[in-house]
N, C-alpha and C positions, 0 to 999 in steps of 0.2 A: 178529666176532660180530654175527648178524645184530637190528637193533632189534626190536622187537614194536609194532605202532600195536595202538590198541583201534579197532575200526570206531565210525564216527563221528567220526573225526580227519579234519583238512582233507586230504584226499591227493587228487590229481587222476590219475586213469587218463593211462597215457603217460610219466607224470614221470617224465625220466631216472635212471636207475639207481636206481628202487624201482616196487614192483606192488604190488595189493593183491587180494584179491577177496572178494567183498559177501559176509555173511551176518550177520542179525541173529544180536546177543543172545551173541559171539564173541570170541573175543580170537583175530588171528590173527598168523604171524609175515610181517615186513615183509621181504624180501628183499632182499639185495644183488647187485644183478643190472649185467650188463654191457649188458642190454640189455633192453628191458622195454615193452611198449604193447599196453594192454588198449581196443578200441572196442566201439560198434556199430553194427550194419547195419539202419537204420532202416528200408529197403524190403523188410528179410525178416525183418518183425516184432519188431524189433529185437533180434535173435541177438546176442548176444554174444561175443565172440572176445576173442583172448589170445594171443599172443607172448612168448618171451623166453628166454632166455641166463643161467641162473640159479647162484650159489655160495653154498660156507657158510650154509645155511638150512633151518631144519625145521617143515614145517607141523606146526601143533598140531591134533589132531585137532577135524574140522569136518563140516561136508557143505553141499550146495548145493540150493538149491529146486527148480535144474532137472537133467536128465540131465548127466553131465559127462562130456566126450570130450576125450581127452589124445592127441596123437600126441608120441611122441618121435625127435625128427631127429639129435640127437646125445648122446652119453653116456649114464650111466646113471644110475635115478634107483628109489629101496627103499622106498617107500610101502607103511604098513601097512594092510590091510582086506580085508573076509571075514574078521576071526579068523589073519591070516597076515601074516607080511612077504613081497614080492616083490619081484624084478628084472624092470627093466623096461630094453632098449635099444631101439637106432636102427631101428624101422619097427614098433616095437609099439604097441598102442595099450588104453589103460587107460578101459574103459565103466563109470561106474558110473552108479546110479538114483538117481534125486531124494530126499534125507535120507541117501543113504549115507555113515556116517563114514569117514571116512579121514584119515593121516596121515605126517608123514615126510620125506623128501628123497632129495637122490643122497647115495652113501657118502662115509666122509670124503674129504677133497681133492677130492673130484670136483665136477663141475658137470652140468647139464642143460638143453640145448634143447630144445623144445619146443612145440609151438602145442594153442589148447583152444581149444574151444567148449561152448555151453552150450544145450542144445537145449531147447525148453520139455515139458510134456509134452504139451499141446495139438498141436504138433508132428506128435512120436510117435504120437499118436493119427491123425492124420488117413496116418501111413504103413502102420499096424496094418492102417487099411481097406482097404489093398491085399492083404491077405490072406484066405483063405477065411476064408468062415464059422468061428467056434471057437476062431478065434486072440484072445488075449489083448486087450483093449482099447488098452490103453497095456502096451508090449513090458517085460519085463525081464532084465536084463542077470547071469552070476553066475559065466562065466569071469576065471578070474586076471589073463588076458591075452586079447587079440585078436590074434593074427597072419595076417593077408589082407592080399597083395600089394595084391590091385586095391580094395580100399576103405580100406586105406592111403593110395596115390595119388590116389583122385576126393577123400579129404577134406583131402589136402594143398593139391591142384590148387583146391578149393573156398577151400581157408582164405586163398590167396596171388591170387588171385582179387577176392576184396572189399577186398585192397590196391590193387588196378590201378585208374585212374581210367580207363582204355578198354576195362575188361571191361563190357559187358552186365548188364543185372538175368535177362534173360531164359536167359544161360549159366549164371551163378549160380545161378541157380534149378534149372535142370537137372543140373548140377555134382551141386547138394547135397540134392536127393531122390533121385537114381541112389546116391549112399551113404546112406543114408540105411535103402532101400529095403534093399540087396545084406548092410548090418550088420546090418539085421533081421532079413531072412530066415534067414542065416546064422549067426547068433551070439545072439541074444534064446534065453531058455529057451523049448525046444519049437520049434527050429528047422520053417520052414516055406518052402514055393517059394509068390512072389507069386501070385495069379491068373491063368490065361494071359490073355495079351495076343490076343485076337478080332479078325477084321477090324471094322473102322469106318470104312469108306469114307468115311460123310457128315461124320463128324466130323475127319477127316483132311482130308479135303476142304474145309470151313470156316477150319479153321486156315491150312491152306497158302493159302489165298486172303487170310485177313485179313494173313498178312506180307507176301505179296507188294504189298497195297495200303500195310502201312506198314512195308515195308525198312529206312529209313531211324529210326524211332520207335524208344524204347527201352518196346517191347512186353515187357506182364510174360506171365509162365506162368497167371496166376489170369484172364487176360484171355483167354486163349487156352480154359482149359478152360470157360470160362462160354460162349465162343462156341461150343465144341466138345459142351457138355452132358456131359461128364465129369469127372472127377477131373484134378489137378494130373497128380498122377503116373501113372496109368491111362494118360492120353496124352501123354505120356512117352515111354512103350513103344511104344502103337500106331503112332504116328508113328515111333518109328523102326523098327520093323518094316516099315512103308509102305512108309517116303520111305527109308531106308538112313541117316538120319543124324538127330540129333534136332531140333527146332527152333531151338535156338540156332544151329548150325551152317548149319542150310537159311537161316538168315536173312541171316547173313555171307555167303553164296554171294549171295544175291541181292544184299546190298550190293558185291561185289565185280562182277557183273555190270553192275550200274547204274554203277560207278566207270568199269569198262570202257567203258561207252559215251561218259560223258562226256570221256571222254578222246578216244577217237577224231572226238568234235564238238570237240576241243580248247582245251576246256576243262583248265585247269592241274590239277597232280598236285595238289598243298595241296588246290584248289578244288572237286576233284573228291571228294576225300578227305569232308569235310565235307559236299558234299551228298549222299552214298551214304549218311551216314551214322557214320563212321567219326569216332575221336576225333581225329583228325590224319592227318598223310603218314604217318609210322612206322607208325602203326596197320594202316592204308591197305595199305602197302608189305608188312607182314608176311604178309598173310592172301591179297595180290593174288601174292605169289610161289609159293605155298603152293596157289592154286586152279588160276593160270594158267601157273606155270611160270617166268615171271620174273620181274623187280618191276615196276610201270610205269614205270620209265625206258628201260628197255631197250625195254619193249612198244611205245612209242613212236619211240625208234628206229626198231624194225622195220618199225612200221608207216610211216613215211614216208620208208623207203629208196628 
C-alpha cells in the first residue's frame, strides 16, 4: 500500500524509491516506485522533469500550475480527466493545461513507466507566437490522448538529453522547441500550421557565422536569435531550411571539423576532443564516426599509412 506524504513533508526529489510532485494546498499519494528522480534544468528556465518506474499507487485527484506532458515508455496506466477514465500505453502521451485535475494510476498489479515534464505557460506562450495571427495566446490542450510518432520521440530524445552531461544546451533547446512547436500545431484546440518559414539570408547568415566563431562554446539558442533578430524558434526553422540541418547539429560538424584538424596537426585524440569542444573522446569519437565515417583512431591510421 502505497504511503500518502502531505506536501510540505521533508522529501527530496530523486529519493530512491519514492517521488513526489509540488502542488500547493494538496494531499498527494507517495509512490512506490522502483525507480524514481524528479530534476531541473536550470538553463531552460528551470523545466522541470520527472522519471520513473512506478506500482501499486493512486494519485489523488490534483493539477499542476504548469502544462503537464506525460510520455509513457512502458505499461499502462488509467488516469481519470475530462469527466472520463482512460488507458493510456507505450508511446502515448497525456497533455493536460495548467489547473487540470486529474487522477488515478495503472490497473491493478500493473505498473508504469514513464517520463513528464512540466512546461510553464510563459513557455507555450512564446510557441503560440509562431503561429498566425488568431491563434490562441497560450495553446490548449482537450484530446484524451496524443498519439504522434514524431513528437513522441523529439520529446523522449529531449527528456533523455538533459540527462547527458555531453549533450549541448544549444541541442536541448532545439530538441525541445521542434516538440514543442509540432504538439502545438498539431494537437492544441484549433489545430494550426506554424508560420511559413521565409528566406533570411542575413539572419542565417549571422548565426552561422557566430558558431563558427564559437564552435567550441556552449552557445544557447536565445543567443543566437538575439544576434539573429528573430525568434527562438522562427529560426529554428529558417536555419534549417538554409543550412539542411539545424543549429545544434551545424555546430557538432564544425566541432568535428576542428577535432579533424587537430588531429591531423597531431595533437592526441582525448586532446583534441576537448579543444573542439567536445565533452571527452567517447563524445568526440561518436559524432567524429557519424560525420566522417570512422572514428578517429582509425582516421589516424589512415592518415599516416
Amino acid at each position: 500500500m502505497a504511503r500518502v506524504l502531505a506536501v510540505g513533508d521533508d522529501h527530496k526529489p530523486g529519493q530512491a524509491g519514492a517521488s513526489w510532485t509540488r502542488l500547493p494546498r494538496t494531499r498527494l499519494a507517495l509512490v512506490v516506485a522502483e525507480t524514481a528522480r524528479m530534476w531541473r534544468a536550470p538553463d531552460l528556465g528551470g523545466l522541470e522533469l520527472f522519471r520513473a518506474t512506478l506500482r501499486e499507487f493512486s494519485f489523488q485527484p490534483h493539477a499542476h500550475e504548469e502544462f503537464f506532458i506525460a510520455l509513457t515508455e512502458a505499461g499502462l496506466v488509467a488516469p481519470r480527466y475530462r469527466g472520463a477514465r482512460h488507458v493510456l500505453g507505450p508511446g502515448d502521451l497525456l497533455v493536460l493545461n495548467p489547473g487540470e485535475a486529474h487522477a488515478g494510476g495503472p490497473p491493478d498489479g500493473g505498473c508504469w513507466t514513464y517520463r513528464a515534464l512540466y512546461p510553464s505557460r510563459a513557455l507555450l506562450r512564446e510557441i503560440s507566437a509562431e503561429f498566425p495571427p488568431g491563434t490562441a495566446a497560450v495553446p490548449g490542450f482537450g484530446l484524451d490522448a496524443v498519439q504522434d510518432r514524431e513528437v513522441t520521440a523529439l520529446l523522449r530524445r529531449f527528456h533523455r538529453l538533459t540527462e547527458s552531461s555531453s549533450a549541448s544546451r544549444l541541442e536541448r533547446e532545439t530538441c525541445l522547441s521542434r516538440a514543442l512547436v509540432l504538439l502545438t500545431g498539431r494537437h492544441a484546440l484549433g489545430p494550426a500550421e506554424p508560420r511559413p518559414a521565409g528566406r533570411e539570408p542575413g539572419a542565417v547568415r549571422r548565426a552561422r557565422e557566430y558558431l563558427e566563431e564559437h564552435a567550441a562554446g556552449n552557445v544557447t539558442l536565445a543567443e543566437l536569435a538575439r544576434l539573429a533578430g528573430l525568434s527562438a524558434f522562427y529560426l529554428c526553422r529558417v536555419f534549417r531550411q538554409s543550412v539542411g540541418m539545424p543549429p545544434h547539429a551545424y555546430q557538432t560538424q564544425l566541432r568535428v571539423w576542428r577535432a579533424k584538424a587537430l588531429l591531423g596537426g597531431g595533437l592526441p585524440i582525448a586532446s583534441a576532443a576537448i579543444a573542439a569542444g567536445f565533452y571527452d573522446q567517447a563524445h568526440l569519437t561518436r559524432h567524429f564516426k557519424r560525420i566522417v565515417g570512422v572514428p578517429p583512431g582509425r582516421y589516424l591510421a589512415e592518415l599516416h599509412r
